[in-house]
C-alpha positions in Angstrom: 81.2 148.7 96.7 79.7 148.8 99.9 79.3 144.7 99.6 83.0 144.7 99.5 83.6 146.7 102.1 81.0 145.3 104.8 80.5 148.3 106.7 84.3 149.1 107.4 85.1 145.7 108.3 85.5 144.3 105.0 89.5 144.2 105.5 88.7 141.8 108.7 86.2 139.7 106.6 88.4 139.3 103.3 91.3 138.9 105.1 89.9 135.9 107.3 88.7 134.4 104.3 91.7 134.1 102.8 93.6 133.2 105.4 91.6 129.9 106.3 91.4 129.2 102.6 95.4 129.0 102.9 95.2 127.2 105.4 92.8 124.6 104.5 94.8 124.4 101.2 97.9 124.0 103.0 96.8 121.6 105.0 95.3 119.3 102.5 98.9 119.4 100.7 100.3 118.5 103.8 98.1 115.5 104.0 98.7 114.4 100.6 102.6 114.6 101.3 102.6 112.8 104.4 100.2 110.0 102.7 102.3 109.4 100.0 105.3 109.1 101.9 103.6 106.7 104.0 102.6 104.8 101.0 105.8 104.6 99.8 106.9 103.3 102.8 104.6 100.7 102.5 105.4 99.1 99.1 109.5 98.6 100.1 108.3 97.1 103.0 105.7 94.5 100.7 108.7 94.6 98.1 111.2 93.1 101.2 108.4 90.9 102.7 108.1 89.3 98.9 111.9 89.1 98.1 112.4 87.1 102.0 110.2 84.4 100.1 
């Protein structure tokens, strides 16, 4: 138990840990959002290049 607590600042510890795994999670779903809205963007604008010709 006293690995879990960390000498009284185990709250601190946990608590940090999982707050930057959230974020780094979140931020990689952010990243795969905005690159597949970009990609997406991408092909209409191929699709309308090909369909000019």
């Amino acid at each position: 138990m006293d690995a879990m607590t960390m000498g009284n600042y185990g709250v601190y510890v946990w608590s940090s840990f999982g707050l930057t795994f959230a974020v780094i999670i979140l931020s990689d779903w952010r990243s795969r959002i905005h690159h597949n809205r970009i990609y997406r963007d991408i092909e209409v604008r191929i699709k309308a290049l090909e369909e000019r010709q």
